[in-house]
Every structure is written in C-alpha cells, then in structure tokens.
N, C-alpha and C positions, 0 to 999 in steps of 0.2 A: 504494500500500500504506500502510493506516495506521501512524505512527510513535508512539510512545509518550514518544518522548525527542525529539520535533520540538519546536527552540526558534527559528523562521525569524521569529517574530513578539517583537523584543526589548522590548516594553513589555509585552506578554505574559510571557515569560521571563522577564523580572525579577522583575515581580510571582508569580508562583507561588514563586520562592527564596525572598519575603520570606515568603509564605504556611506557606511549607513551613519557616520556623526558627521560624515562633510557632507551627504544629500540626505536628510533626515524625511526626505519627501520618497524618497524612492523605496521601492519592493525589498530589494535588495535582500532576499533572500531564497531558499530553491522557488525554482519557476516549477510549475506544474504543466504540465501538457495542454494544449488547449484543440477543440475541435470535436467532430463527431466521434461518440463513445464507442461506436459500432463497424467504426468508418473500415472499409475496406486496402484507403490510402494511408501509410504512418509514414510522416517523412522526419527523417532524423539529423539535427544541424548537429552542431560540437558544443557548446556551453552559450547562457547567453551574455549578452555585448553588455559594456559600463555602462551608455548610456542608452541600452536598447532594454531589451529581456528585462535584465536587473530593475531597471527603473521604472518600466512600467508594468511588471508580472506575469507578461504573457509573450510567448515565443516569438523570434523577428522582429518584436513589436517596439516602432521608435530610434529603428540603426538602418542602417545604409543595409546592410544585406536583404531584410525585409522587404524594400522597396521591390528588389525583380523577383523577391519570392512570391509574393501574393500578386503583384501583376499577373505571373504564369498560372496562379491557382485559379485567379479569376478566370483568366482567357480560355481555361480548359473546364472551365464548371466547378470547380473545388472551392471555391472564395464567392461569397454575395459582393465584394465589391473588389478593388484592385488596389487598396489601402488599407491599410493599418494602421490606426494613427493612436492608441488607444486601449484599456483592456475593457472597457467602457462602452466603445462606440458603436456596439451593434454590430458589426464584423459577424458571420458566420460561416462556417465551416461545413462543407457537403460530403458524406463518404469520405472525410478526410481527417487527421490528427496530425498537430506539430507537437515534437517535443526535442531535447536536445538529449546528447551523450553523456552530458554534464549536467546537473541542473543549477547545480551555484557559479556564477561568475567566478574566473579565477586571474589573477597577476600576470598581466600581459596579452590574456586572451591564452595561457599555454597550462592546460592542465598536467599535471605531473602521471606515471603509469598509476602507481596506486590509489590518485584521485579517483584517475577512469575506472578503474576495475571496483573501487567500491560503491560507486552510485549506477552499478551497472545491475545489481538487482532489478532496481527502481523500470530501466529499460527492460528487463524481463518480463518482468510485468503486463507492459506494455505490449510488447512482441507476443505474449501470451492470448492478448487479448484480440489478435489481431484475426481477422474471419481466416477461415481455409480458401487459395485464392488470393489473397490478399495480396500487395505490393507493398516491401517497405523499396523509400527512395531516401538515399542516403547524401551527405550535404559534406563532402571531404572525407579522408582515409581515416582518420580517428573515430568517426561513427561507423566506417565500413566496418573496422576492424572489431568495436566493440559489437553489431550487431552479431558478425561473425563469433567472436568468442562467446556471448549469450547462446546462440544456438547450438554450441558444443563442437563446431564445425574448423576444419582446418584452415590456415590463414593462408597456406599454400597453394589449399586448390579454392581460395576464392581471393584473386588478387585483386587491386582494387584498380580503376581505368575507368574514367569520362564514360558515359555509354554504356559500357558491361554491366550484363545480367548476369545471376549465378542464382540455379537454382538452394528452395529452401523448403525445409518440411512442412509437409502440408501444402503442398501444388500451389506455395507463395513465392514470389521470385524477389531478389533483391536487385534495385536498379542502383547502380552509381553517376555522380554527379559531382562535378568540381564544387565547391563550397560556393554558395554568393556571398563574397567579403568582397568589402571594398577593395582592396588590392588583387583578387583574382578579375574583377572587373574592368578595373582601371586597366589593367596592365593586357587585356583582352584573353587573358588565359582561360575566361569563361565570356563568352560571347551572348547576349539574350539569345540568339538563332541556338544555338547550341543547349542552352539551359531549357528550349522550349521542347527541341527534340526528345529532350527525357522525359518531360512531363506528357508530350506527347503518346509517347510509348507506354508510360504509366495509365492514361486512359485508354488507351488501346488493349493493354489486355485485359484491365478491370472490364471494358463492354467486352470482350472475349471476340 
C-alpha cells in the first residue's frame, strides 16, 4: 500500500525536510500515482522534479517534462486535456496511470541503487494491479530497469532502447521510451515525432 509519510529512505527524508522549510507550500513528500485505478496504461517516469511532482503532488505535474507528457496523453485519448497545470485542476486520466520509480524527490534528480530498490515495492504494487494485457510504458533506463527487476525478470534479456518492446507476464508488454527531461528534449535526443510513436504503439495494442 502506498504510504505518503514513508521516510524508510533517510537521505531521502532529510532532504524533503530541508525542501519543505525553504517551500513550506509544496507537497514535498512521496507522490502517489495519479490516474485510472483500473487503467490498462501505467506509464512509469524516474522520481518526481523540485519544482514539479514534489510541489504540487501529482506526477509531471508543474516541470518541463510534463508539458510533452500529457500533450501525447491527450493526442492519443489518455489525458481530458493536454495540460497539467495542477493536482486540482480537473485533469483526468483515461485507461491510464502515472507514477514514478521513485516517489520522493531526491538530490540532483539522481536517486542512489538502494533508494531504487527500496520504494520498488511500492511499484509492485502497482504493476500488480495492472489488467492482463496491459502496457507499462516506461520514461528512461532507471524505471526500465526497476520494472524489470519487480517482475523477477532478467536485465539481460530485456535491454533497454527508445522503441523496444519486451514481452511480460500476463500477455502485458513493456514499451521503452527516452525520458521527457528537459535536457533529453533540448538537446533533440527525444524528439515529440518520436515520443509520439511510442505512445502510438501503446494504443495500438491496448485497441488490439
């Protein structure tokens, strides 16, 4: 069950106290998953952003990445609208769920192994929950990897690559995707044409 007040990682937990007395407005602590409970889509980022996630409580929501995330959710029917601006705003999620690898912001954006591997329950969970069928679509090689090692499954034969599908128990497939961070953007190493193709592929086999 996810916890909200989970402090099991103390370099995590420290750093959010200090976060949270210089913006005493913001969340700033684990984000919870947001989206449909039943949803057939779980897309998974890597932790959320200083002044994304963390600040306002809800996945993408408030950072540069968000922006061509929920664009694409929209364009393909997964998002009511193509903005985020908010945990508030009425935003709703169709056959789909966002959650991150991480859920507390960490120092630099760069979680440590044993950060990841301890709030990776939390993504079992999750993964657990997910229909037979189902598509996770994953958001850089740190969520690849943790979905990978949730499922019990080799790191080897499921390498991580832009594009690449690999299947997963339960007739679910895993899609890979370059991260949307502002710097994979900028620097065009994720292109929208390219980010759209995944999403693409992802409703394509959800309608079958």
């Amino acid at each position: 069950m996810f916890d909200t007040e989970c402090r099991r990682c103390s370099r995590l937990a420290t750093f959010l106290d200090e976060v949270k007395a210089q913006y005493p407005a913001y969340h700033a602590r684990p984000v919870p998953p947001f989206g449909d409970a039943a949803a057939r889509l779980l897309v998974v980022g890597l932790a959320p952003g200083l002044h994304g996630a963390n600040a306002s409580g809800r996945p993408f929501t408030g950072d540069h990445a968000g922006i061509l995330l929920y664009q694409t959710l929209h364009r393909h029917g997964f998002a009511s609208r193509p903005e985020s601006l908010a945990a508030d705003d009425g935003l709703e999620l169709t056959d789909c769920r966002i959650t991150n690898a991480v859920k507390c912001l960490p120092p630099q954006n760069k979680p440590v192994g044993a950060e990841i591997n301890a709030c990776r329950d939390f993504l079992a969970i999750e993964l657990e929950g997910l229909p037979e069928g189902g598509v996770v679509l994953v958001l850089g090689a740190i969520a690849h990897n943790s979905v990978v090692a949730a499922y019990g499954l080799r790191q080897k034969e499921c390498v991580f690559a832009h594009g690449a599908e690999h299947a997963l128990p339960g007739d679910r497939v895993l899609l890979d995707s370059y991260h949307c961070s502002r710097y994979n953007t900028q620097t065009r190493r994720l292109t929208e044409a390219m980010f759209d193709v995944v999403f693409a592929r992802a409703r394509a086999l959800l309608d079958g």
